[in-house]
Each structure stands twice: as C-alpha cells, then as structure tokens.
C-alpha positions, -999 to 999 in steps of 0.1 A, spaced: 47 288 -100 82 281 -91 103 256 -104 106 235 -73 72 229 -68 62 213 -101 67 176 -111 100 169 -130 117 142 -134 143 122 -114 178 124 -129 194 95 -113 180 61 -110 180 44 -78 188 6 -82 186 -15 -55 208 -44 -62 187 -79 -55 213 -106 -28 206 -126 4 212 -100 24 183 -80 46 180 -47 33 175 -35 73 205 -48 92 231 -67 67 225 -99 81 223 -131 61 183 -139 49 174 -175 51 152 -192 24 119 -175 18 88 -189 35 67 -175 5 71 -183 -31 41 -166 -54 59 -176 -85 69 -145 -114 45 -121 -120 39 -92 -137 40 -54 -115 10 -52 -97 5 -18 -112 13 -26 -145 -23 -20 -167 -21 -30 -202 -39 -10 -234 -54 -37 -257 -26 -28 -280 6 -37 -256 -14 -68 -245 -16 -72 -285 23 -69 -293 31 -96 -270 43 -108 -233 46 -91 -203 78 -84 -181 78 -105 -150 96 -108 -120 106 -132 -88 79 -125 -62 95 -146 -25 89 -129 6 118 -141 33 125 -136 73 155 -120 88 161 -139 121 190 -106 129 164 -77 130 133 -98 119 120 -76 92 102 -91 63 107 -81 30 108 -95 -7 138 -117 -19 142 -97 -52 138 -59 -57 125 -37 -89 141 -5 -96 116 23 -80 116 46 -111 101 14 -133 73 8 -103 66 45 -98 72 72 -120 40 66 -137 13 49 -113 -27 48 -116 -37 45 -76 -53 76 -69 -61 77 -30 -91 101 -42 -111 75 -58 -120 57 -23 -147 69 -6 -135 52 30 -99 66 24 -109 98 22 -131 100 49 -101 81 73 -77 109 59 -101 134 69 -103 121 104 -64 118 102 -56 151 96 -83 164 124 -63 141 151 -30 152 139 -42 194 145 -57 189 178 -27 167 189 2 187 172 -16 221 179 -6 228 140 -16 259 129 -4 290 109 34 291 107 35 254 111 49 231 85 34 199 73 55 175 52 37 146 34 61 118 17 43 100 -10 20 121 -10 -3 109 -43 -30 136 -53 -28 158 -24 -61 137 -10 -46 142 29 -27 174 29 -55 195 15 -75 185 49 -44 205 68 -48 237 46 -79 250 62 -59 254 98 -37 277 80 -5 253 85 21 252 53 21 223 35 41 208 10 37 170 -6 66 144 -27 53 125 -48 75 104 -76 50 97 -101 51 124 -119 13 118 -134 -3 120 -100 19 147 -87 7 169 -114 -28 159 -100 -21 176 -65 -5 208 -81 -37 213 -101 -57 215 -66 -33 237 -48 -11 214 -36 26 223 -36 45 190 -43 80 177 -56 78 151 -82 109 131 -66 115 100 -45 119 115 -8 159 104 7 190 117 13 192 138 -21 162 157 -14 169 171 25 188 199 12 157 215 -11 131 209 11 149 227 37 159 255 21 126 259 2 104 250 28 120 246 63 122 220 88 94 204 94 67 206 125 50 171 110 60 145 87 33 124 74 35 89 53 7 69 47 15 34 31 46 46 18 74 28 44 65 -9 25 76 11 -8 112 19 0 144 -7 -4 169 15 15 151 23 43 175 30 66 185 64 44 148 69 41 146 73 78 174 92 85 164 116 57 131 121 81 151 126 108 171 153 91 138 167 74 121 172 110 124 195 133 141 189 172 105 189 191 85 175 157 66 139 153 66 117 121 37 94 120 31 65 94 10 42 89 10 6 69 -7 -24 67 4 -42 98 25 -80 90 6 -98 124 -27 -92 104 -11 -102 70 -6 -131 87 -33 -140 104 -59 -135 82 -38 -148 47 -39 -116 30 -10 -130 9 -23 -103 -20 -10 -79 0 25 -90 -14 38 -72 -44 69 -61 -58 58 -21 -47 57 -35 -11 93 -47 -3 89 -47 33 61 -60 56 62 -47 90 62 -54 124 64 -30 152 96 -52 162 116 -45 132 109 -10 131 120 -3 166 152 -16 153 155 14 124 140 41 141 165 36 167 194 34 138 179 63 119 183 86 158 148 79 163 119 69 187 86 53 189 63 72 216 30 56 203 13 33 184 -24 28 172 -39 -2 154 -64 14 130 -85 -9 106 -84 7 71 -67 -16 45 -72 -52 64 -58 -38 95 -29 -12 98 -7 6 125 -2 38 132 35 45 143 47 79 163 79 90 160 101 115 175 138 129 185 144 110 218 128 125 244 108 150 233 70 128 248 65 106 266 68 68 249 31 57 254 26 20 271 14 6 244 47 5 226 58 -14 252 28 -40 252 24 -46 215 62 -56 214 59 -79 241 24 -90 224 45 -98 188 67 -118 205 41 -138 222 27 -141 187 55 -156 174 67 -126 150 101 -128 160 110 -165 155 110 -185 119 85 -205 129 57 -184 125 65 -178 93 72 -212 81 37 -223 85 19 -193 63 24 -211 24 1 -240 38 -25 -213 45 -22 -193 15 -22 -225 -8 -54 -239 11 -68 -202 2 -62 -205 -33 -73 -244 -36 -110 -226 -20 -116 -200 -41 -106 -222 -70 -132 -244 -59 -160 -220 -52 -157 -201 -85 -150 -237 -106 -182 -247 -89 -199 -219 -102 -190 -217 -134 -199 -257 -138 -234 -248 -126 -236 -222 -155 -228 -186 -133 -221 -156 -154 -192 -143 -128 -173 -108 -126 -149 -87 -107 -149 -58 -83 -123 -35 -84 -83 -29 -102 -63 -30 -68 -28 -39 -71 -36 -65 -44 -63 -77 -69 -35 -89 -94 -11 -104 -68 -44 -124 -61 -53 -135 -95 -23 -143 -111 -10 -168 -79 -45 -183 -79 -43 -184 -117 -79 -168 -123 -80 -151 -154 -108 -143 -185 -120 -186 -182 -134 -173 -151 -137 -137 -146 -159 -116 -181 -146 -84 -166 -139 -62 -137 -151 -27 -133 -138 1 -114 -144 36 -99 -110 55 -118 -109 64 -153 -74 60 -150 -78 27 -153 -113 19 -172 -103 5 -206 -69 -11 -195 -67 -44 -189 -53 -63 -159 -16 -76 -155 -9 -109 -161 -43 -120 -163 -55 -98 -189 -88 -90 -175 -107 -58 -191 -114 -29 -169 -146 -16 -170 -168 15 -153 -191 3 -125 -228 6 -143 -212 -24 -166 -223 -42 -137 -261 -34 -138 -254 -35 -180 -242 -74 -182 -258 -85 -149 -232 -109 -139 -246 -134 -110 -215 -131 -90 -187 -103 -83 -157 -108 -67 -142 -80 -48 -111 -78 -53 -105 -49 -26 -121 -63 0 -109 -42 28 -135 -20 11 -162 -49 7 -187 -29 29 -186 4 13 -182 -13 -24 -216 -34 -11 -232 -3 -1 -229 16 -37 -242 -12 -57 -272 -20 -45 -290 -17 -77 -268 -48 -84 -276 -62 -56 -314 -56 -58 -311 -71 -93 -302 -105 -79 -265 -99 -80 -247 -114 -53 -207 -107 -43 -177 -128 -36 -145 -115 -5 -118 -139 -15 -97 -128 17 -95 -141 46 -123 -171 34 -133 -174 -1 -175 -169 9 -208 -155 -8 -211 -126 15 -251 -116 6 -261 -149 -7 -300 -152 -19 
C-alpha cells in the first residue's frame, strides 16, 4: 500500500484562537443567545478507570449571532486534534444512515454521470460507509478522514483514505496523488471546521473547473424550531443557514446552484456547489433565502427568544422523568450520541435517573458517558434488566431504534423522545 493512503498522523496542530470575533467575516459577535454552561466533549467516553482517577476536562459551551454575515457558531473553540484524532462515531453502525448514503451516492451517479475515469473526493469521510457505494460505477475514490482510528477502518475495506484534517496543507497531495476532482462530497463535516473560509477555498482548489461539491448538515431554521439545542457541541462550531453560506461560498470563488431539504438527522440541507457558471442556479436557492429571511434568521431577534425554549425543554423532561421515578419506574437510555451528552449534562440527568444506556457500537459498550457518567451497555441489556422506560437519546432515529426493539417493547417496555417535546411515544 503506499504511504499516502494509510492513516498517519498530523504534524502540526491547528489551534483556533477563542475572541469576539466571527470566525466567517471578522465582524464583532455580540453576546451569545445560548449559554449551556461547561461541559465535557461530547465525544469524550470515559473507561471506569479515568472516571476513577478523577475529573473531567470541561469547556465554555455559548452559541452567539453574527449580525455582519449572520452565521452562527460557538463563542469558544477546542483545538480539532483534541476533538478528533481519536473519535468513536462510526456512520456504519446506523441502519437509516446507511440506507440514506446509499440513496446519496445513487443520486449523485445519475446526476453527475460519474463513472470510470471519474474522481470522487470525500472529506470526513469516517469508515468509508458512503464512498464504497461509488466503487461499483467504477469511479476513483479516495476518502480524509483525521481520526486516525476510523480511518484505519475504511482502509481495511478498500477504501483509500488520508488520515489528515482536509485545508490548505493538503491540496498539494491530493492533487498530485489523485487529481482534481469530478465530486467533492461532505456529509456533516462543514459544522466541524473553525476556519472555514480556508476549508472552502481548499474545495475550490481541490475541484475541478466543471465539478460540483455537495454537503449536507443539519439545517439551523430546524435547530431552531424544533429546540434541538443537543445538537450544540463543541465538535459543531457552526450552525448553518443557507444565508450565511451564500456569504463564504461566494468568498471561497464559489456558487450555490441547488439546495434540497432532506430529513435525516432532525432535518438537514443539502447544498450544491460549483465554479460560477458552470449550471444553472436552481429557484430554490433563490426562495429558501428569501424564506430565512421571512423567518427571521437574519435579525437578532430570532435568536434572542430560543434560551426560553430550551430552558422550558429541560424544566419538562425534568418533570416527566422526576415523575417517574417518584412513582417507582425503573428508567434507561437509548443510545451514546454526542447529542445525547450535550442533552444530559445541560439538563443535569445523570445515574439518580438514568441505570444505564445501551448501544449498537462496541466502540463504545463498556465506556461510560461524559459528564454524566452513565455506563454503556449492548442493546439485549435492555430485554436483560427490563427497564419500564427508555429514553432515546438519538431520536432522529426514534422510529428505526423503535422498530429493532420490539421484544422490549412487547415486554411492556415503553420509550421516551426528549426533542422537540419530552413525550411517552408508545405509551400502554
């Protein structure tokens, strides 16, 4: 195998310096309009011995408006090699995922006419769960991926892929080792990156004059209209509207020609982009801008009024699992999602409430949760201790999660969606 396509390490750190200044345009940020306290990294699973030896590194977790460019993003930054270089999501692990990145990659070959002697360029590319969908048409693929842990995942199934972050310092290699590129995929990966403009121009360099990049992330006009405040964590710096990314795909030299809403994790876009020019910009660009505006997105005001509603969340499912628990329930979790932990530690839920939590990746079974401390456990625990209630933690996935446990469920157990209403969702 050559060098370049096995996972190494990263030489140089990149540190993102934490001011009051938006990481998009310059511009001076106001006050944020979200404060969920310190907590730990999302993504930071314990072994029983670290949670032994004592505390747990916390950080600032504020999410504040720029009124210059109006892109949202966090108030203080983490260095990406301490988020990143090891992680323990592995997109392969959801049933729903896979089956949308199947259906991805089909759309992407019949609109892109990608083939043999095409090149297909995934950035974050995890365990090689989308690109091995793009194999079969016989186009060239190649994956980056910075933790180095699931990297080596993808290159064990065929995958080629660079264990770095994707920017500026990486253009030159994948150009020479694998070309310009035809398509330029990320998936959940443009919340993950402080200096985003250098990201985006290191697309534009990376693609070639009459190819598309497409991304997709969970949309902010969703975020905030259905409180899914545990969508906030310090891996997530930005949270986007299609406003503020006009704004830096025009900086990076690039255009928007399309935009789809899809409704994998609570409701996501789908962004086109492109070289000036090259399509035509779809109306729907056009509409949804007008549409955010109407909505509010680009004014503080919006904004200003979302703390009441995640507060009133958190006083609910307080009082729904408290009410339990008083009348004797024997109560679990669902799932180890990162947005599992922003959830829990804001709400302050931890083993008073919550026995356990089990999960589908054995990455993860036998680790405990950040912050809260919660043991991770493999999903026939369930059925095992017979908990009465369950609360998912990744309920974008309620449904699917609903429809593999119903052994559980015909043993009388009943699950909990915290988001966007605390609720009983198959009570008896």
């Amino acid at each position: 195998m050559n060098l370049w396509l096995a996972p190494r390490a990263r030489t140089r750190k990149l540190i993102v310096p934490t001011d009051k200044h938006c990481l998009g345009c310059s511009a001076q940020l106001g006050a944020a309009f979200l404060d969920l306290g310190r907590t730990p990294l999302a993504n930071s699973y314990l072994t029983p011995e670290q949670a032994a030896a004592g505390r747990e590194e916390s950080f600032p977790l504020a999410v504040a408006y720029c009124g210059g460019c109006h892109l949202v993003q966090l108030t203080h930054q983490v260095e990406p090699d301490k988020l990143f270089s090891r992680y323990l999501y592995f997109s392969s692990f959801s049933d729903s995922f896979l089956e949308h990145s199947r259906k991805m990659a089909a759309s992407y070959i019949a609109r892109f006419g990608l083939g043999p002697g095409k090149r297909v360029l995934e950035i974050a590319s995890n365990d090689g769960y989308l690109l091995q969908n793009f194999k079969p048409c016989g186009a060239s693929v190649l994956g980056v991926e910075p933790a180095r842990n699931i990297a080596a995942e993808a290159v064990a199934r065929g995958i080629p892929t660079l264990a770095v972050f994707f920017g500026p310092d990486t253009v030159a290699e994948i150009r020479a080792q694998f070309g310009m590129a035809d398509l330029i995929v990320g998936n959940n990966v443009l919340a993950h990156v402080p200096r985003i403009n250098d990201f985006l121009a290191a697309v534009t360099a990376c693609l070639d004059s009459n190819g598309a990049a497409v991304f997709e992330f969970p949309y902010l006009k969703h975020l905030l209209d259905r409180t899914e405040f545990d969508t906030i964590y310090h891996e997530h710096v930005f949270y986007y509207s299609l406003t503020a990314l006009d704004g830096l795909a025009r900086r990076a030299g690039l255009e928007i020609f399309d935009v789809l809403h899809q409704p994998i994790h609570g409701g996501s876009l789908r962004l086109f982009l492109q070289p000036p020019g090259v399509r035509p910009v779809d109306a729907a660009v056009r509409e949804m801008l007008k549409a955010e505006a109407a909505a509010g997105l680009t004014g503080a005001d919006r904004y200003a009024r979302f703390a009441g509603a995640v507060e009133s969340l958190r006083n609910k499912l307080r009082a729904l699992l408290g009410k339990l628990k008083a009348d004797g329930k024997r109560i679990a979790a669902y799932g180890a999602p990162a947005k599992g932990n922003t959830l829990l530690n804001y709400c302050g839920i931890g083993r008073e409430t919550l026995d356990f939590t089990v999960d589908r990746s054995p990455h993860k079974q036998g680790l405990l949760l950040p912050g809260s401390r919660i043991p991770i456990r493999a999903p026939e625990a369930l059925l095992q201790e017979r908990p009465d209630y369950a609360l998912i933690l990744p309920w974008n996935i309620a449904d699917e999660i609903i429809g593999q446990q119903q052994a559980y469920v015909a043993a009388g157990g009943r699950f909990i969606v915290p988001v966007p209403e605390p609720a009983i969702v198959n009570p008896a």
